[in-house]
N, C-alpha and C positions, 0 to 999 in steps of 0.2 A: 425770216423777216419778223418783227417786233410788230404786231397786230391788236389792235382792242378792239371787240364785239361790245355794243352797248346797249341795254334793254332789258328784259326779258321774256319776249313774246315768243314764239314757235318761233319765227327764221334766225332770233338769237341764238338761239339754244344751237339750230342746226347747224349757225356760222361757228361755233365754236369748236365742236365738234370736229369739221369737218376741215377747219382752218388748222385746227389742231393736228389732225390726221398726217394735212400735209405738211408736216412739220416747220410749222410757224410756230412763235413764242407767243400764245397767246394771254393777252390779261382779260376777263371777263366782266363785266357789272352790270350791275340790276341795283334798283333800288328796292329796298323790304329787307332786312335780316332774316325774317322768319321764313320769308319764300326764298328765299335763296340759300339759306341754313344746308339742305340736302347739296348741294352744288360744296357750296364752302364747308361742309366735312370730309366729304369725300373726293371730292378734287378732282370728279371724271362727272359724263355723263354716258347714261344705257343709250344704245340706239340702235334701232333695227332699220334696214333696206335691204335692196337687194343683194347686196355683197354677205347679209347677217344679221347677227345678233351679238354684240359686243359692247365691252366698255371702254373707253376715252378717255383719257387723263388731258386735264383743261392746267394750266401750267399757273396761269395769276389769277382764279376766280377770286372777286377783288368787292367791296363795299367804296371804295373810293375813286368816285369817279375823273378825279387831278390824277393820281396814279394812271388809269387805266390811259386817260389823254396823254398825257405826258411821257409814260413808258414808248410809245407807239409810230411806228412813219403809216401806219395805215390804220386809219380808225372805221370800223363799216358801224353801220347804225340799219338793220334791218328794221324798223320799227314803222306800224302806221303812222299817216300821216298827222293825224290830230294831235300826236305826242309833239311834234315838231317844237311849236311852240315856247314850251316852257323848256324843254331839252337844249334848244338853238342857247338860252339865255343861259344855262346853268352851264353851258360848256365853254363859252365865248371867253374867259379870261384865260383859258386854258392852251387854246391852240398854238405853233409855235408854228416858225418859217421852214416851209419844204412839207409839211404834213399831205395828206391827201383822206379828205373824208368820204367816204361809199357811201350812197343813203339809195339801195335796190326796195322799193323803189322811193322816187322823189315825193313826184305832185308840186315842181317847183321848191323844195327843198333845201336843195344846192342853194339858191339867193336866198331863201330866209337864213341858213346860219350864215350864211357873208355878213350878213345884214346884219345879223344879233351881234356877229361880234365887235364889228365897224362901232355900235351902238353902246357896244359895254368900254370901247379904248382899246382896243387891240388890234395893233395896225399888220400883225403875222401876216406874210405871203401865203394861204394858207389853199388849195385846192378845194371845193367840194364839186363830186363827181352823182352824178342818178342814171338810175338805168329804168327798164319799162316794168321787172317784176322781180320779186323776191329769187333767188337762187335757188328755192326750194319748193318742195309740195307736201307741206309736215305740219304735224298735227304733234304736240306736247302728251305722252300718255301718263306722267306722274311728273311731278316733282323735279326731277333729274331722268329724265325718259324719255324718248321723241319715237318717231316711228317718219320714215322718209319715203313719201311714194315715187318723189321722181327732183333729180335735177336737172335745175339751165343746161342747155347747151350753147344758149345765144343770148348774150347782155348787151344788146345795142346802151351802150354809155357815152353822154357828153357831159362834159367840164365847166365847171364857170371857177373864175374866169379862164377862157377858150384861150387866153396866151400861156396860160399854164398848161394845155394836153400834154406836148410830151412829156414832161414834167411826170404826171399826173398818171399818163396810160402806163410808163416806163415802171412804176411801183405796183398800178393796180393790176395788171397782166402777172405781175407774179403772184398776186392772191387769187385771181379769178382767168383762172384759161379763157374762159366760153366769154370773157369782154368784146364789144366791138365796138371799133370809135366810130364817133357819129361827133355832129357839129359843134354842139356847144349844151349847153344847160337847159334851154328852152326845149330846143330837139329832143334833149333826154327825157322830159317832161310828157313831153306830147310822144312818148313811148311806152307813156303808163299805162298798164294792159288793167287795171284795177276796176276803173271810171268806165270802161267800156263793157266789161263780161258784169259783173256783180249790180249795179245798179236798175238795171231790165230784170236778173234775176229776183232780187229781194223786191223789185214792185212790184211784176207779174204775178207773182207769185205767196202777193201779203197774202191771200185767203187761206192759204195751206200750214204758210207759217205762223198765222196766230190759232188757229184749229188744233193743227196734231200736235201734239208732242213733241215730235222730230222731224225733220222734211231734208232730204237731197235736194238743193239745188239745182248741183250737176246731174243729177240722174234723171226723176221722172220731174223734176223742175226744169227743164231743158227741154223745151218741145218748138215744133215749127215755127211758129207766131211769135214766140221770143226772140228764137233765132234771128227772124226777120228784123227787131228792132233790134239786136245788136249788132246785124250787119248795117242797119240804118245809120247808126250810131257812131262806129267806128268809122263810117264813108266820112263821116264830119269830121272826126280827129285828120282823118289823111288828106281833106283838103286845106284845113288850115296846116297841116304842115307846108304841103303845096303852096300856098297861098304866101307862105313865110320863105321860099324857095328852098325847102331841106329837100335832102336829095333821100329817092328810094336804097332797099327795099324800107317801107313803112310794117312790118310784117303786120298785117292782115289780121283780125282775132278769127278770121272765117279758116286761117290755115292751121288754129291749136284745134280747128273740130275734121281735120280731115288725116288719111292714112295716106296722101298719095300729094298732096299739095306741098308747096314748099316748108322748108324746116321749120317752125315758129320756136318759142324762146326756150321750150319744153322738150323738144324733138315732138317726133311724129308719135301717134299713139298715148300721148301727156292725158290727153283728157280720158280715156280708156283705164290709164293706171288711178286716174282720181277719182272716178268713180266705184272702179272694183275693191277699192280700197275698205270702203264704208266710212270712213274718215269725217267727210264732210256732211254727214246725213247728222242733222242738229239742231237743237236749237233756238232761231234766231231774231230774237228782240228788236222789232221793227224802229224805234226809237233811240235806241243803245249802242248797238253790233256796228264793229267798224266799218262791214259793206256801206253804211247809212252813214256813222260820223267822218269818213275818210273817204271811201272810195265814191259817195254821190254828196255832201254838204262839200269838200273839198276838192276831189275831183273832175265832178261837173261842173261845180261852181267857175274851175281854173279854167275850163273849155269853151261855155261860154262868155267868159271874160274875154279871151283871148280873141274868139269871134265877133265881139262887141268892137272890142281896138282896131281890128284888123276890119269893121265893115263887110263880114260875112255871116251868115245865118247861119243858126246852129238849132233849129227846130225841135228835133230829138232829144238833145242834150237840155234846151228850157224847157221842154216839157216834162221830162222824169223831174228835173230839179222841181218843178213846182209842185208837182204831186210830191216829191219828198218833204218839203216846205207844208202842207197839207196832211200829210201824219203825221210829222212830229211837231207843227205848232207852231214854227219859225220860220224863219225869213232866213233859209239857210244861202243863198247868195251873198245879204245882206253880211254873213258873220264868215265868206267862204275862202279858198286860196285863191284869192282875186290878181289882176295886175294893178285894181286899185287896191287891195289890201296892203301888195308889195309896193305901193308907189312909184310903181313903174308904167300905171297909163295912160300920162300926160308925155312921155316920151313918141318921137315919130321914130319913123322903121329907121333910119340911119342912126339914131341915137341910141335906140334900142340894140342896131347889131353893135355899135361903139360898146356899148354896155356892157352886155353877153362877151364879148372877145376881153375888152381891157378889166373888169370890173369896178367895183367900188372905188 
């Protein structure tokens, strides 16, 4: 299949690679010539996991991001969320009818490039699909280098618009085996495993990370009392699924920390391999670091939005947001992936699931 990876962050690098492996044609882009230079000479990337230590041949490593759309029936976009924005607008003349775009994960996603393109004149039939986490657990070691601790085995994925799934599943199931269809867009959304592990992480744990040097999150930043608030935490995301009547399983972030509970998106043992890795031990700019502009300014922000529309209480979730809102100086709600940023929270629940199924 004729595939574009877009970005160039760690899960880019590893979708290409790996997209590549399974022999797709893939085209590549990043913006930067100079960071990208090592990719566009040599026309592979190193990468080590458990299979090895090998190189890759990336087929259209590409500066052109119309090329890489246009080549493509499936475009993935592994990219945090706060890129969304300018990305959504710079792609939007591009899409064409029948496309299906992957954005692992979303944060509501999927309806901003709907939105972007609707916005630029582009009336393409066009798919965008999110799921709850990257496909990977990879950390960039050079230039053209990645090192992979562990992949998905479970991508709970919903569609917008939801008349499009088969459509949509029919294409992405040949890129991504471990997909699983789930409702629609929103559903997909509220499968973000991001908003729920890293935000308890990088608060609980500001003292160590402006102190040392380098700090494990996952490892000795991982302790009980954390634990408790991201089990707190996560009970919110699953009610307002609940509440929106998405059907189980919700997978649980309490089953990526156990060896004997049900599968979570990693398989069993994920958080074992991410921590033994050394990988994540780093670090991390309480102000700057995507866990703060993506996974808690947009994240949380979309959580409790969602809970605001829906007349449920989301306690845990306002309460990291304002302490995040409190280190770094802003009103990050105010700026966040809201349903009023997407102006979608003057709609009531029938309009809304109209919405979600038909689209734009």
């Amino acid at each position: 299949m004729r595939v574009a990876v877009l970005g160039g962050g760690h899960g880019c690098y590893a979708a290409a690679v790996e997209l590549s492996e399974k022999g797709h044609e893939v085209w590549f882009w990043r913006r930067g010539a100079e960071a990208f230079a090592p990719v566009l000479e040599k026309r592979s990337i190193r990468i080590r996991d458990s299979r090895g230590d090998r190189e890759v041949a990336i087929a259209h490593p590409t500066l052109s991001l119309e090329e890489a759309i246009t080549s493509a029936e499936v475009v993935v976009i592994p990219l945090p969320a706060d890129t969304h924005a300018d990305l959504a607008v710079a792609c939007a003349p591009y899409w064409r009818d029948g496309q299906v775009a992957f954005l692992p994960p979303g944060t509501l996603g999927s309806i901003l490039f709907a939105q972007a393109a609707r916005a630029a004149g582009n009336s393409a039939d066009v798919s965008f699909a999110e799921t709850g986490t990257l496909p990977y657990l990879v950390r960039k070691h050079g230039p053209a280098e990645i090192v992979v601790s562990a992949y998905a085995t479970r991508l709970p994925t919903g569609v917008f618009p939801a008349r499009n799934a088969d459509h949509a599943f029919g294409l992405l199931e040949q890129v991504y085996s471990a997909i699983e269809r789930i409702e629609d867009g929103l559903s997909g959304g509220l499968m973000n495993a991001g908003p729920i592990i890293h935000p308890p992480l990088i608060l609980m744990n500001a003292g160590p990370l402006e102190y040392f040097p380098a700090w494990d999150i996952h490892n000795e930043g991982t302790q009980p009392s954390i634990r408790a608030v991201t089990t707190a935490l996560d009970n919110e995301r699953i009610v307002l699924r609940e509440a929106l009547g998405y059907r189980a399983p919700h997978f649980p972030l309490a089953d990526h920390y156990t060896l004997d509970g049900d599968e979570w998106m990693y398989g069993n043992a994920a958080h074992e391999k991410l921590t033994d890795s050394g990988d994540w031990r780093e670090k991390i700019d309480l102000k700057t670091h995507r866990y703060m502009r993506e996974d808690t300014a947009l994240g949380l922000s979309m959580l409790v939005s969602i809970g605001r529309w829906l007349g449920v209480e989301t306690p845990v979730a306002s309460g990291l947001l304002a302490m995040a809102s409190a280190i770094t100086g802003e009103d990050l709600y105010a700026a966040g992936r809201t349903l009023e940023s997407l102006g979608l929270d003057t709609l009531d629940r029938n309009a809304m699931k109209d919405f979600l199924h038909d689209g734009i």
